[in-house]
C-alpha positions in Angstrom: 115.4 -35.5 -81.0 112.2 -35.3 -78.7 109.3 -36.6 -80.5 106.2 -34.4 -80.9 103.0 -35.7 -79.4 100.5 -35.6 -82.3 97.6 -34.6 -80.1 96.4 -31.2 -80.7 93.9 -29.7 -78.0 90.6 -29.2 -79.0 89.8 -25.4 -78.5 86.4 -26.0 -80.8 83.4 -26.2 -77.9 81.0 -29.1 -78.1 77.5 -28.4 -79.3 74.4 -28.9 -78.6 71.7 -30.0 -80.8 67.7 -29.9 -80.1 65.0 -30.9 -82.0 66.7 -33.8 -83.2 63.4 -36.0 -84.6 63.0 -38.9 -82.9 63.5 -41.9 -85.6 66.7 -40.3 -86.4 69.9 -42.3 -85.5 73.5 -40.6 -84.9 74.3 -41.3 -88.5 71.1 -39.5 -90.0 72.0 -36.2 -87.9 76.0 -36.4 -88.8 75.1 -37.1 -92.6 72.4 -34.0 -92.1 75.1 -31.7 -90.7 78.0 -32.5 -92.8 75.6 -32.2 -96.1 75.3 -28.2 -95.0 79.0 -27.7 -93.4 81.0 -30.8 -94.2 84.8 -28.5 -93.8 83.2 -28.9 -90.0 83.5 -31.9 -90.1 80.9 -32.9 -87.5 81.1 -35.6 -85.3 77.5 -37.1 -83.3 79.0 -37.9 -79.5 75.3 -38.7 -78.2 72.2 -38.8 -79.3 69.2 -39.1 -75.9 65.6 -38.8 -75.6 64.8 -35.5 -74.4 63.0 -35.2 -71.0 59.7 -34.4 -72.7 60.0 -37.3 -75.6 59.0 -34.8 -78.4 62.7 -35.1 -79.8 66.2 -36.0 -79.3 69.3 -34.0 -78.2 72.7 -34.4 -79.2 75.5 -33.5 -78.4 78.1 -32.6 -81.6 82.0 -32.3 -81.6 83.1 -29.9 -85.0 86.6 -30.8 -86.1 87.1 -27.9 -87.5 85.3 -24.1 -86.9 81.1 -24.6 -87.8 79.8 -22.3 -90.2 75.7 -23.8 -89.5 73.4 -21.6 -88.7 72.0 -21.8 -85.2 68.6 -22.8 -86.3 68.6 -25.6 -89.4 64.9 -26.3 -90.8 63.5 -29.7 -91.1 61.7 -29.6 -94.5 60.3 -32.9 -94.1 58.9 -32.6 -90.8 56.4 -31.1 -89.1 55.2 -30.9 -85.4 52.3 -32.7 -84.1 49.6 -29.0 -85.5 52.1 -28.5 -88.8 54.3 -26.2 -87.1 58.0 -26.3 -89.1 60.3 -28.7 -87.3 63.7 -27.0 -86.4 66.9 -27.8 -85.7 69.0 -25.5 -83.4 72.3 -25.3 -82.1 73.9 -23.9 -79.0 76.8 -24.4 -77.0 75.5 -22.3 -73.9 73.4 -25.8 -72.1 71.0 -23.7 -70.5 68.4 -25.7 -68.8 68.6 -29.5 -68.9 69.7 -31.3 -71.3 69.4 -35.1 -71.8 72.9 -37.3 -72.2 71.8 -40.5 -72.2 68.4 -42.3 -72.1 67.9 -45.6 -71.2 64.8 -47.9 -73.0 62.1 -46.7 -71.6 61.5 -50.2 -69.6 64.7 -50.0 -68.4 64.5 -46.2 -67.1 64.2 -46.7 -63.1 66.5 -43.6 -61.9 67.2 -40.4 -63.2 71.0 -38.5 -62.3 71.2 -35.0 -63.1 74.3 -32.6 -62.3 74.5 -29.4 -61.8 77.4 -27.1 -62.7 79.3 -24.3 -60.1 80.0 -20.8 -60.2 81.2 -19.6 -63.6 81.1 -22.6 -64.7 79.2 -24.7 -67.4 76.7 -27.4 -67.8 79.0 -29.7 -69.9 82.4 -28.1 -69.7 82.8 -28.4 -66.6 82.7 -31.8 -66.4 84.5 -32.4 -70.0 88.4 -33.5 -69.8 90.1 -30.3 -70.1 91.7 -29.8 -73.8 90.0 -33.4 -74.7 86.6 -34.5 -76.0 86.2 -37.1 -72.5 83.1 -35.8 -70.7 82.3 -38.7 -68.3 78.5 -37.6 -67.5 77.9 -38.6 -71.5 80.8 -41.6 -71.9 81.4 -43.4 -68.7 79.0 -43.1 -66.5 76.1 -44.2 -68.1 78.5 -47.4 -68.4 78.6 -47.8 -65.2 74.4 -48.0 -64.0 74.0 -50.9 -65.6 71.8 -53.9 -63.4 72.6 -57.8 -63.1 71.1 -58.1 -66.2 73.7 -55.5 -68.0 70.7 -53.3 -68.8 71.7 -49.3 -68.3 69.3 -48.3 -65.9 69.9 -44.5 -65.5 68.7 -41.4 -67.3 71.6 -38.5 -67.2 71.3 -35.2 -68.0 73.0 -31.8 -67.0 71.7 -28.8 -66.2 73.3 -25.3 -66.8 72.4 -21.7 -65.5 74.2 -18.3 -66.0 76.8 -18.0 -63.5 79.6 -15.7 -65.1 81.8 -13.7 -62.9 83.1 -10.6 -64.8 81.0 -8.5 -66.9 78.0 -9.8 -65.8 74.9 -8.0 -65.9 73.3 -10.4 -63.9 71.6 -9.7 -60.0 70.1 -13.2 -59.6 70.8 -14.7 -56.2 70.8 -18.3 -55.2 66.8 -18.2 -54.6 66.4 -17.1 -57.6 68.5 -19.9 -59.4 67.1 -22.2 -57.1 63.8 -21.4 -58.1 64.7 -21.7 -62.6 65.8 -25.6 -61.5 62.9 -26.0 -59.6 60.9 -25.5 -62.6 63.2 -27.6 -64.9 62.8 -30.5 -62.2 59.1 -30.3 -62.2 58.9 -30.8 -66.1 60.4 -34.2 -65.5 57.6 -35.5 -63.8 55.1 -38.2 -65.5 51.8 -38.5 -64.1 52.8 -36.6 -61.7 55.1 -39.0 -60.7 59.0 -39.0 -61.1 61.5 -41.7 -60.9 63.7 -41.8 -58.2 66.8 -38.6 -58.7 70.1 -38.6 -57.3 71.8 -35.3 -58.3 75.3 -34.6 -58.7 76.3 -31.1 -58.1 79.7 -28.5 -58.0 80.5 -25.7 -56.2 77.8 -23.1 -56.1 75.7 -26.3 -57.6 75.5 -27.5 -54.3 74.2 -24.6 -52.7 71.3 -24.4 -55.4 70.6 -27.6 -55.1 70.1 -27.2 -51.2 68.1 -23.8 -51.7 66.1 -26.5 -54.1 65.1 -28.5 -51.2 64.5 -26.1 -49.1 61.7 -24.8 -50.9 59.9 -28.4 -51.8 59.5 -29.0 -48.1 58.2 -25.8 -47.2 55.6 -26.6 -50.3 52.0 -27.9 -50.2 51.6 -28.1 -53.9 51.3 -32.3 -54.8 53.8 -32.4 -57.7 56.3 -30.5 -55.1 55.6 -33.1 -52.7 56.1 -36.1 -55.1 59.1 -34.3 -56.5 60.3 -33.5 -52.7 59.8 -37.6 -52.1 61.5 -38.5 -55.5 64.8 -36.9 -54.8 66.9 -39.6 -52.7 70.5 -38.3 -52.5 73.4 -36.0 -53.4 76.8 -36.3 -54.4 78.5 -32.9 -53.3 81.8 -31.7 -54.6 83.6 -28.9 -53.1 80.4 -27.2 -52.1 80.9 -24.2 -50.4 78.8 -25.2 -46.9 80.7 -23.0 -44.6 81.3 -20.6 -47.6 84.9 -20.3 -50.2 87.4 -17.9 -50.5 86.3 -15.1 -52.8 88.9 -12.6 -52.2 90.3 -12.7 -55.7 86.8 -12.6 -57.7 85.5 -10.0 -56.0 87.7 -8.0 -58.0 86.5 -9.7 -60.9 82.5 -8.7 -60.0 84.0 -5.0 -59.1 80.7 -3.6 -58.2 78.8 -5.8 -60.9 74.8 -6.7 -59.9 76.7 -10.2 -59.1 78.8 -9.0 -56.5 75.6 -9.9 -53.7 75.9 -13.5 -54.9 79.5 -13.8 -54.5 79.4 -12.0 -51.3 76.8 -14.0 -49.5 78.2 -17.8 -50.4 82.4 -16.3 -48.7 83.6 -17.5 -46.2 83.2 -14.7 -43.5 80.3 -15.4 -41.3 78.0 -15.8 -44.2 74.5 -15.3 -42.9 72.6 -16.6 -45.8 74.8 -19.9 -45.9 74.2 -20.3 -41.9 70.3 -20.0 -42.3 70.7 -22.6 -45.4 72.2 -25.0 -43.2 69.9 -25.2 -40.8 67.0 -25.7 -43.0 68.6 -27.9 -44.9 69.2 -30.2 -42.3 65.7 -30.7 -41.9 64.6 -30.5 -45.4 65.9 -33.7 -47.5 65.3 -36.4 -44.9 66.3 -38.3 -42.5 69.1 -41.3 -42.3 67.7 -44.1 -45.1 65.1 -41.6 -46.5 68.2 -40.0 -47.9 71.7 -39.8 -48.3 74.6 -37.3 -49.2 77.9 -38.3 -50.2 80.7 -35.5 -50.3 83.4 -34.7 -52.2 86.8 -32.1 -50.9 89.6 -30.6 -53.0 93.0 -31.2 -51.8 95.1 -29.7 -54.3 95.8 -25.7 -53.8 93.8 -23.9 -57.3 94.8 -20.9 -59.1 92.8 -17.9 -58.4 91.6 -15.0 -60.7 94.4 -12.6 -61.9 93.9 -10.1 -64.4 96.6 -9.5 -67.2 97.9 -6.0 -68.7 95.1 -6.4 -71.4 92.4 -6.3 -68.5 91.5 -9.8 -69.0 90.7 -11.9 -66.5 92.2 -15.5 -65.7 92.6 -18.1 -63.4 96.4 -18.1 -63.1 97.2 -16.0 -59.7 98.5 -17.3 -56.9 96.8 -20.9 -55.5 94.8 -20.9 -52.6 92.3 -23.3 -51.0 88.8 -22.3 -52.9 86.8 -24.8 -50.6 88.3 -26.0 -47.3 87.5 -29.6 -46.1 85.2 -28.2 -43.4 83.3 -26.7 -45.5 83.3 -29.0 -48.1 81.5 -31.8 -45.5 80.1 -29.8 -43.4 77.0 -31.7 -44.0 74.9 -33.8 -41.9 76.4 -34.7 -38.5 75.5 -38.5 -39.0 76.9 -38.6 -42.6 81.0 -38.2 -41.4 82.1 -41.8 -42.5 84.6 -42.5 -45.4 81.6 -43.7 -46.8 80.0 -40.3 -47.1 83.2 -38.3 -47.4 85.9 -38.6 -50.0 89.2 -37.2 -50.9 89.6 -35.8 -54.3 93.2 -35.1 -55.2 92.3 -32.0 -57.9 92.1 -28.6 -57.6 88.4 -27.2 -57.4 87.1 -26.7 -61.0 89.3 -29.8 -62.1 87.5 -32.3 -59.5 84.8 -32.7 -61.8 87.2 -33.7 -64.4 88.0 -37.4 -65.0 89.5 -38.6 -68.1 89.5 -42.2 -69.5 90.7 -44.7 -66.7 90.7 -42.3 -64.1 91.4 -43.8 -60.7 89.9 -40.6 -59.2 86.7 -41.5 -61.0 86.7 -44.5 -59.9 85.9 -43.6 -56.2 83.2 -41.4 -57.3 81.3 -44.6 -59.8 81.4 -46.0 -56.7 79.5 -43.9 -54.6 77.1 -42.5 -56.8 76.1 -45.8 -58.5 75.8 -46.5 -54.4 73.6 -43.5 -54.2 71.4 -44.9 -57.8 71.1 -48.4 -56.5 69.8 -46.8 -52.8 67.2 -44.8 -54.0 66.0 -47.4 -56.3 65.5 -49.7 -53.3 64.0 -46.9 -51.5 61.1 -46.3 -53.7 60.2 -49.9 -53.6 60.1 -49.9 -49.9 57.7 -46.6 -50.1 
């Protein structure tokens, strides 16, 4: 008889944990949240620094369904005026959220990706029905120097971008303008180290709209920020514009359905006027430097079942075509600056453990690190 395989997918989602104080190790916090849920079973996958140093995040892995409250006290802790010390849990990854954190001597670049549309800050990058998410357990493997010190900061950053039932009318100036805040806050002295971002889908196009806005700026921490910002790794972003035809059914006449409409692929006007600025706005060849990433592997679309839910198992169709995908800078059209990825579009950001697909993309966006490293010394 056919032997079973004895794994069992994970349909628990990871956590997130803030507030995490910072002399606390990965086994303080697991001991911490087992004493209050231990049927959870809980299981510390990283512990980083948080952007402002006040705390540590984490992120946590329940084995089986978590019973915590979202919000744990800290009775032996208090904040720097007495204020109660808190715990709080959240699977959602708005904002940015640290996944790993080099010594702070070590620290000379910081790599932050940025989820698509519908899609989530740490999912969408996580093996799909496995606990491999190779923002948090490869890559900071693989920016380490000649000395084998880990030399990058990582972090993800997530935004509401749900399709159906969305309440939400935000376009991509206004999502622009929410990271453009969260970048800011990484600044020191009003001074940043060196960023390379890494950024899906509609990612992309908010990273752009980003840019656009920090050249146009005369404010000094825009301008540092504007200067800190070396490169992008693109994947599957919509230049040109996707096919939508099967979620605008999904947004029906939803406050989200201007969003989807303006990044299609039908002579979108707000993705032609983004183009152009963009051209101009992140710098010229060795001041920066984009690397992009295409689909070649038809994806299912959005089909909604009997029930009236919505899924992505219709008929496949190319979300992002190549043209669009690299339809970058004119002078960036080397195999050097554009890569095959042989996935569909929301499983390109998915690598598991020896991936050979990931390996082409260690490669380019340690490339992209080690570049803007040498860039700010030459400034």
């Amino acid at each position: 008889p056919k032997r079973e395989s004895k794994f069992q997918p994970n349909r628990e989602p990871t956590f997130r944990v803030r507030g995490v104080p910072n002399d606390w190790d990965r086994n303080k916090l697991e001991s911490f949240l087992a004493e209050r849920d231990i049927a959870a079973a809980p299981v510390v996958q990283s512990l980083a620094k948080e952007f402002h140093g006040r705390s540590q995040a984490a992120t946590v892995f329940f084995q089986n369904t978590c019973q915590l409250p979202l919000k744990i006290s800290l009775p032996a802790y208090s904040g720097q005026f007495g204020e109660q010390r808190i715990l709080t849990l959240d699977h959602d990854f708005i904002g940015i959220t640290s996944l790993f954190t080099p010594p702070q001597q070590d620290h000379k670049v910081d790599i932050i990706a940025i989820s698509g549309l519908g899609g989530h800050a740490f999912g969408s990058f996580k093996e799909r029905d496995r606990e491999h998410m190779w923002l948090r357990d490869a890559l900071p493997h693989g920016m380490i120097d000649e000395s084998d010190k880990h030399f990058a900061r990582i972090m993800v950053y997530g935004y509401e971008s749900s399709v159906p039932n969305s309440d939400s009318f935000q376009n991509l100036e206004d999502i622009a303008t929410s990271l453009h805040s969260d970048l800011r806050t990484l600044s020191f002295d009003s001074s940043f180290k060196p960023i390379v971002l890494i950024a899906h889908s509609l990612g992309g196009l908010v990273a752009k709209q980003v840019l656009i806005s920090l050249c146009m700026s005369k404010d000094k921490v825009n301008r540092s920020l504007k200067r800190a910002i070396y490169g992008i790794a693109f994947f599957g972003v919509p230049h040109d514009g996707m096919d939508i035809s099967s979620l605008i059914p999904m947004a029906g006449d939803g406050p989200n359905r201007f969003l989807l409409e303006s990044i299609g692929s039908t002579n979108s006007q707000v993705l032609s006027i983004q183009q152009r600025e963009f051209s101009k706005a992140l710098g010229g060849p060795g001041e920066s430097e984009v690397v992009s990433f295409y689909e070649t592997r038809l994806s299912p679309t959005a089909l909604k079942d009997e029930g009236g839910r919505w899924s992505m198992s219709g008929k496949p169709a190319a979300l992002v075509s190549k043209a669009s995908a690299t339809h970058c800078r004119p002078w960036e059209d080397g195999p050097e600056h554009i890569c095959a990825i042989n996935r569909t579009h929301s499983e390109m950001v998915k690598f598991s453990v020896e991936d050979p697909e990931y390996d082409k993309v260690l490669g380019r966006i340690r490339s992209l690190a080690q570049h803007a490293i040498t860039a700010r010394r030459s400034m």
